[in-house]
ROGUVEX-693228 format. One record per residue: residue number from 0; x, y, z of N, C-alpha, C, O in turn. Coordinates in steps of 0.05 Angstrom, whole numbers, plus 5000, padded with zeros to 4 digits. Example, Ala and Ser with C-alpha at 12.3 -4.5 7.8 and 13.67 -1.06 7.14 Angstrom:
2
+-----+------+------+------+------+------+------+------+------+------+------+------+------+
: pos :  n.x :  n.y :  n.z : ca.x : ca.y : ca.z :  c.x :  c.y :  c.z :  o.x :  o.y :  o.z :
+-----+------+------+------+------+------+------+------+------+------+------+------+------+
:   0 : 5264 : 4886 : 5156 : 5246 : 4910 : 5156 : 5264 : 4934 : 5156 : 5285 : 4934 : 5169 :
:   1 : 5257 : 4955 : 5142 : 5273 : 4979 : 5143 : 5258 : 5001 : 5157 : 5268 : 5023 : 5161 :
+-----+------+------+------+------+------+------+------+------+------+------+------+------+
This chain:
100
+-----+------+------+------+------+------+------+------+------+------+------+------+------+
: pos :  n.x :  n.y :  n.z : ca.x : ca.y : ca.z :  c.x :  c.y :  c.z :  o.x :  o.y :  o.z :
+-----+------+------+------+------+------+------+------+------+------+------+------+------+
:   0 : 2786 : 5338 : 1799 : 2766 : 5359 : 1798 : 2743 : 5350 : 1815 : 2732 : 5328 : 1812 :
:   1 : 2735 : 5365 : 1832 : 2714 : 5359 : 1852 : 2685 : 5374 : 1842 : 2681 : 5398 : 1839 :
:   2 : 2659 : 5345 : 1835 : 2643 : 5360 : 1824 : 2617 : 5359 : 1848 : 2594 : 5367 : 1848 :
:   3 : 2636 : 5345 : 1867 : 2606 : 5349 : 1892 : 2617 : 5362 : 1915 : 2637 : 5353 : 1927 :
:   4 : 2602 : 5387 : 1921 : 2620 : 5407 : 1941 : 2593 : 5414 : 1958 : 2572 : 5421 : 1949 :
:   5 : 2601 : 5410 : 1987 : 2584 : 5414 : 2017 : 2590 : 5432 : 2036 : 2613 : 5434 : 2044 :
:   6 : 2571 : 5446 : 2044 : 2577 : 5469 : 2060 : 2562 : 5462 : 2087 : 2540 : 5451 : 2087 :
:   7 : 2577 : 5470 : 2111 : 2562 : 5466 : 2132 : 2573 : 5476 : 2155 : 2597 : 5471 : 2154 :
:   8 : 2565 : 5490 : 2177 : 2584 : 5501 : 2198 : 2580 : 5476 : 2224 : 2580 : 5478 : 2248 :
:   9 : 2577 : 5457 : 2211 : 2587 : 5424 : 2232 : 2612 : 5420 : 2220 : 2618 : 5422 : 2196 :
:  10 : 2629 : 5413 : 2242 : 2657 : 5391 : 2231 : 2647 : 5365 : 2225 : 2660 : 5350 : 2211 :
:  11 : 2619 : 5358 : 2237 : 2613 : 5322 : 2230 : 2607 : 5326 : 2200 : 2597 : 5306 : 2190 :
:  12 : 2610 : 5347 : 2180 : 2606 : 5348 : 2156 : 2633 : 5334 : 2143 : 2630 : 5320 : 2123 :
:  13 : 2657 : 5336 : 2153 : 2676 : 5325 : 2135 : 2676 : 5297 : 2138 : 2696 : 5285 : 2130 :
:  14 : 2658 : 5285 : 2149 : 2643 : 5253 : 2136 : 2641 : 5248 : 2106 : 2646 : 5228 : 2094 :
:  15 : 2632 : 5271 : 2096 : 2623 : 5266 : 2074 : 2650 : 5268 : 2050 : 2646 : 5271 : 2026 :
:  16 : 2668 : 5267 : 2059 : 2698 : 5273 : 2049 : 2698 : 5242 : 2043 : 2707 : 5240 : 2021 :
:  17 : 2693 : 5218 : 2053 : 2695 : 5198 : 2043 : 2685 : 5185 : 2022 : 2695 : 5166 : 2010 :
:  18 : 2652 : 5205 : 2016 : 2636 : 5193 : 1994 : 2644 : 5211 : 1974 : 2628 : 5217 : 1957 :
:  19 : 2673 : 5224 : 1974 : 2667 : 5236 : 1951 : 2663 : 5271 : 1951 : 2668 : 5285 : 1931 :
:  20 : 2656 : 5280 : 1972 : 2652 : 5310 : 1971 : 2678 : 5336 : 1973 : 2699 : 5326 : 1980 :
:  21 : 2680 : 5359 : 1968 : 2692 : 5367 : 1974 : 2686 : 5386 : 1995 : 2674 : 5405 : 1984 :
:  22 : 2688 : 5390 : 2015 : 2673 : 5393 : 2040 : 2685 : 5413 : 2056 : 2705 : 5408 : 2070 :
:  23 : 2670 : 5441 : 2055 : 2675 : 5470 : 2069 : 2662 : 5471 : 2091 : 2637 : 5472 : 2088 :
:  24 : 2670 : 5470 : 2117 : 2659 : 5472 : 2139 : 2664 : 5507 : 2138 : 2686 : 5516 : 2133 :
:  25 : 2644 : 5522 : 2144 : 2648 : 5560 : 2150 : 2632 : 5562 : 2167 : 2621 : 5544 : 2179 :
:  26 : 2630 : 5591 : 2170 : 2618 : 5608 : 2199 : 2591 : 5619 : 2191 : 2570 : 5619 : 2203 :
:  27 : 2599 : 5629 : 2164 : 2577 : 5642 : 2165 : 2572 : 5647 : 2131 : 2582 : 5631 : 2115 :
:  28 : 2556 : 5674 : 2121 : 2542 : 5666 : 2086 : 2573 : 5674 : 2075 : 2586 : 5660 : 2060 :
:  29 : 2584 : 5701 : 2088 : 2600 : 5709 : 2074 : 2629 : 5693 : 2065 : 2642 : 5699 : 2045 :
:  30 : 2637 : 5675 : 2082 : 2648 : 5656 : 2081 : 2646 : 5636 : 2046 : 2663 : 5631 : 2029 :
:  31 : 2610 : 5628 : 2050 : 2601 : 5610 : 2025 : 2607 : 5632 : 2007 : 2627 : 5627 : 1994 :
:  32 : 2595 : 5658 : 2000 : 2603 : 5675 : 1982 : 2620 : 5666 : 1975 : 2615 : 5646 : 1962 :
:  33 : 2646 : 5671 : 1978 : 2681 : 5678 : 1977 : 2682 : 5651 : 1965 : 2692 : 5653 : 1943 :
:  34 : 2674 : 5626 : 1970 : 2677 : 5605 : 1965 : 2672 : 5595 : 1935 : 2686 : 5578 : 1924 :
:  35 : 2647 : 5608 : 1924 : 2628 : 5602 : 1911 : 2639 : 5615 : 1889 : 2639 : 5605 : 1866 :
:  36 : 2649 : 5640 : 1894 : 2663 : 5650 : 1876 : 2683 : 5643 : 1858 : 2687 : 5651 : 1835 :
:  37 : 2698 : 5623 : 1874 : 2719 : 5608 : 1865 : 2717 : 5582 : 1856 : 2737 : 5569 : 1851 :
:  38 : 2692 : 5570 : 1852 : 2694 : 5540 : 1837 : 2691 : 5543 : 1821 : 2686 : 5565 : 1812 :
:  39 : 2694 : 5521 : 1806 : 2702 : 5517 : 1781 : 2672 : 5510 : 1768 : 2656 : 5501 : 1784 :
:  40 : 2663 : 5514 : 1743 : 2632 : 5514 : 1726 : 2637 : 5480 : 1725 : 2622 : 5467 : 1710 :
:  41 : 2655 : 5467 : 1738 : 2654 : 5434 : 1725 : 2632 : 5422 : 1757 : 2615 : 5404 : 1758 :
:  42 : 2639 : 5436 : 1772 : 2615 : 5431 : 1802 : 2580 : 5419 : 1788 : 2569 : 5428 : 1768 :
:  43 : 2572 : 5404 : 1800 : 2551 : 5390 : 1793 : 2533 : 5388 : 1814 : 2508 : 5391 : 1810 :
:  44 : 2543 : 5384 : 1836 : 2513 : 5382 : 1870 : 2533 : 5399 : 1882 : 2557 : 5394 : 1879 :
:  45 : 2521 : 5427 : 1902 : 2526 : 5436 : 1916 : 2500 : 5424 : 1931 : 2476 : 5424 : 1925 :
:  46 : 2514 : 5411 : 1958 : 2496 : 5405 : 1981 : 2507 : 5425 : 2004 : 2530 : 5432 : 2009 :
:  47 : 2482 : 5430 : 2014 : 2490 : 5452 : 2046 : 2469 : 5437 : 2062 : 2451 : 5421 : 2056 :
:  48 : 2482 : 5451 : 2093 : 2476 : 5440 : 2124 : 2441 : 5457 : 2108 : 2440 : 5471 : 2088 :
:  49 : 2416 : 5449 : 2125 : 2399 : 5473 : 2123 : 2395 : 5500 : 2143 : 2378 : 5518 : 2143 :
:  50 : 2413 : 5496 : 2155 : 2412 : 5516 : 2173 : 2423 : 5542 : 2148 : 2417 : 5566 : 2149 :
:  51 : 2436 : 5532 : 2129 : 2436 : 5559 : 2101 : 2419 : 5566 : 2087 : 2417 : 5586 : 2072 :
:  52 : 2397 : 5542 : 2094 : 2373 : 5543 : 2062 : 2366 : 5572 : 2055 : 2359 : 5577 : 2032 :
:  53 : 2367 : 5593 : 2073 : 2359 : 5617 : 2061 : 2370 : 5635 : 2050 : 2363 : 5654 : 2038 :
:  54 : 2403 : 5622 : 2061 : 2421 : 5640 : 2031 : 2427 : 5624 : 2012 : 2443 : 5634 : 1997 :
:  55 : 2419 : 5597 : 2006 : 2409 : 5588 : 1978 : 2399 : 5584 : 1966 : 2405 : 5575 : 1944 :
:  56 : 2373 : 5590 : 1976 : 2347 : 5599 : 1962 : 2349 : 5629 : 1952 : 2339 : 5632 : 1929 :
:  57 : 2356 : 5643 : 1959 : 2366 : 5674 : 1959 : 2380 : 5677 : 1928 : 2376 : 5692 : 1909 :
:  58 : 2402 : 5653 : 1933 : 2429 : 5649 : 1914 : 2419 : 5641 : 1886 : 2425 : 5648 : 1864 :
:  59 : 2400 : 5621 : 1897 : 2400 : 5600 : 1866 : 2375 : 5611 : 1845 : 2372 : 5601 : 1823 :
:  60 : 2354 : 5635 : 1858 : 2333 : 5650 : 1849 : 2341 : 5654 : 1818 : 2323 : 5646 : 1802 :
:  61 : 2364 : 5664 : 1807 : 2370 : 5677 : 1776 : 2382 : 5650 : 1769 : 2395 : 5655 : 1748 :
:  62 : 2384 : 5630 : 1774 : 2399 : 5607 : 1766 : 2383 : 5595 : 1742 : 2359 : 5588 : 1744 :
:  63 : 2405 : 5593 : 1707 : 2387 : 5589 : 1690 : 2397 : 5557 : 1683 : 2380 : 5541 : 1674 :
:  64 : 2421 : 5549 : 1686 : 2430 : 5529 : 1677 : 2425 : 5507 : 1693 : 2421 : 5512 : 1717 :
:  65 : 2425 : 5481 : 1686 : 2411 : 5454 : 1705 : 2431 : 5451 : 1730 : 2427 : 5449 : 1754 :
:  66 : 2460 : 5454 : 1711 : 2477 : 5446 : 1739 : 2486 : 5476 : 1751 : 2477 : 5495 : 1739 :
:  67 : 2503 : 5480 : 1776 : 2500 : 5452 : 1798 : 2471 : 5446 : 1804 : 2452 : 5458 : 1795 :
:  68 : 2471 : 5429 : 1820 : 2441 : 5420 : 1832 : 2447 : 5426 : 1868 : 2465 : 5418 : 1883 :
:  69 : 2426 : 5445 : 1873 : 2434 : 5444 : 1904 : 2413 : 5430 : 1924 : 2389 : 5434 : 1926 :
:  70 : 2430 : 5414 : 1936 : 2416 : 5391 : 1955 : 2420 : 5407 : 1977 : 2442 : 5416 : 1980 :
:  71 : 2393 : 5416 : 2000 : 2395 : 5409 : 2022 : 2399 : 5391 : 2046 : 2383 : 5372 : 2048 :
:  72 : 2416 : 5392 : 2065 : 2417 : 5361 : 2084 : 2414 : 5365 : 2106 : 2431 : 5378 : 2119 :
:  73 : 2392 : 5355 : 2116 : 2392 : 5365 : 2154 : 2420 : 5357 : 2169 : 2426 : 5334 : 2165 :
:  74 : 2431 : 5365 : 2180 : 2454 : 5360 : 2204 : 2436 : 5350 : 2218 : 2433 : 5326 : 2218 :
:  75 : 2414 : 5372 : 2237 : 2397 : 5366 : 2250 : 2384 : 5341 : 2257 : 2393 : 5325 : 2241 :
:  76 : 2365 : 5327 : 2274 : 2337 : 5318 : 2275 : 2310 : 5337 : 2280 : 2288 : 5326 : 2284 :
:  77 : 2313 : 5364 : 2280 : 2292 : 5382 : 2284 : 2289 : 5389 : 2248 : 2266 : 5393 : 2240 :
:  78 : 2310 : 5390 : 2231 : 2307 : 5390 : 2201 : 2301 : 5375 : 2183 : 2297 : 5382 : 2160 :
:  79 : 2299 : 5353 : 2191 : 2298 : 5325 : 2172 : 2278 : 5333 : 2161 : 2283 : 5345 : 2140 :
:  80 : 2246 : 5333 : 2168 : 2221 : 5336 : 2156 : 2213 : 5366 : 2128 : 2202 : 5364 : 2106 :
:  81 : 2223 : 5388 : 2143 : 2228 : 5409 : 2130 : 2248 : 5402 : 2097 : 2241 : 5412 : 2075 :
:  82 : 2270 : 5386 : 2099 : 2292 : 5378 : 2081 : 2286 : 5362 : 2065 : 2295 : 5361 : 2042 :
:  83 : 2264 : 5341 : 2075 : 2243 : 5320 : 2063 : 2225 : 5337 : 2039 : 2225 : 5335 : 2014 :
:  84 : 2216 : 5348 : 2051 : 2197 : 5361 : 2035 : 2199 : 5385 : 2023 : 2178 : 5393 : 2015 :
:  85 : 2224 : 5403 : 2017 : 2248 : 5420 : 2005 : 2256 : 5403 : 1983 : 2257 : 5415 : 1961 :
:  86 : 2262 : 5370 : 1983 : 2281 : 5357 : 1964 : 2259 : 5345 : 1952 : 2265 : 5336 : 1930 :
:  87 : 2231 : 5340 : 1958 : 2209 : 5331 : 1947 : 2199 : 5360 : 1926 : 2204 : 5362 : 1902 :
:  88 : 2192 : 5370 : 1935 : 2186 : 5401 : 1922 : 2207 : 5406 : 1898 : 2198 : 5409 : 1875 :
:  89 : 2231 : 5408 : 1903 : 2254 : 5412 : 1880 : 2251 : 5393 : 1854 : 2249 : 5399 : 1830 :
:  90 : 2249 : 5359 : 1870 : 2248 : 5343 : 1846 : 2223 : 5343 : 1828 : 2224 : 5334 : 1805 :
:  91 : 2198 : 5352 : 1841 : 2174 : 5358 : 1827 : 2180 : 5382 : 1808 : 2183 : 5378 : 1784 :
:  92 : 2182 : 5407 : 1820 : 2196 : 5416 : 1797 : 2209 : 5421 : 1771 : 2205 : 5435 : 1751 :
:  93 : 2232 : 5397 : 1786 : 2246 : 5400 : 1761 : 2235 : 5376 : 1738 : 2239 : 5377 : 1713 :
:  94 : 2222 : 5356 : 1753 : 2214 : 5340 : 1726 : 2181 : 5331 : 1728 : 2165 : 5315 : 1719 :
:  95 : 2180 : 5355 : 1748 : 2143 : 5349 : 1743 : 2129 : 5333 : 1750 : 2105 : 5338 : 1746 :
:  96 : 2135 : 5313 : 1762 : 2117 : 5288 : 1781 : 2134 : 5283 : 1806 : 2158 : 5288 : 1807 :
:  97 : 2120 : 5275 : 1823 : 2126 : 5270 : 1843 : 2135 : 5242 : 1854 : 2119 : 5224 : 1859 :
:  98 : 2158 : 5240 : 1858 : 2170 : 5215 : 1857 : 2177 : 5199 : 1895 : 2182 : 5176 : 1903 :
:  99 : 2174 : 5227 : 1908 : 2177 : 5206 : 1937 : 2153 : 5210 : 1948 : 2147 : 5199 : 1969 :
+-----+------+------+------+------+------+------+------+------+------+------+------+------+
């Protein structure tokens, strides 16, 4: 059962097939839709490229339960900073102090 699943329209994403991920390279949202539809409630980190962040920000708006947890990951070096401070913001959030 795969509880860490990555979305990204890079092929250098199925890297992450070694640590463990289960890893959907698509085109486009409707793609992740179709996808999303079909996992299983045992999923725990959905991480995406950020070039999606705004259809999962979109997605995860009505989300009441803790899991999954969705990690942003720059592909990029024009995203890193933006993704920095996206995964800084989330963890404040969710437990209230600021830890990086």
């Amino acid at each position: 059962m795969d509880e860490l699943v990555l979305f990204s329209n890079k092929s250098e994403a199925i890297l992450f097939k070694a640590i463990g991920f289960l890893v959907h390279v698509v085109k486009d949202e409707e793609e992740i839709t179709e996808i999303l539809k079909e996992l299983p409630k045992e999923v725990k980190v959905i991480a995406y490229d950020t070039f999606f962040t705004s259809f999962f920000t979109e997605y995860t708006k009505n989300q009441k339960q803790l899991y999954p947890l969705y990690l942003p990951l720059p592909f990029n070096t024009e995203d890193e900073g933006k993704a920095i401070s996206e995964m800084k913001e989330s963890i404040r959030k969710s437990i209230g102090i600021d830890l990086l």
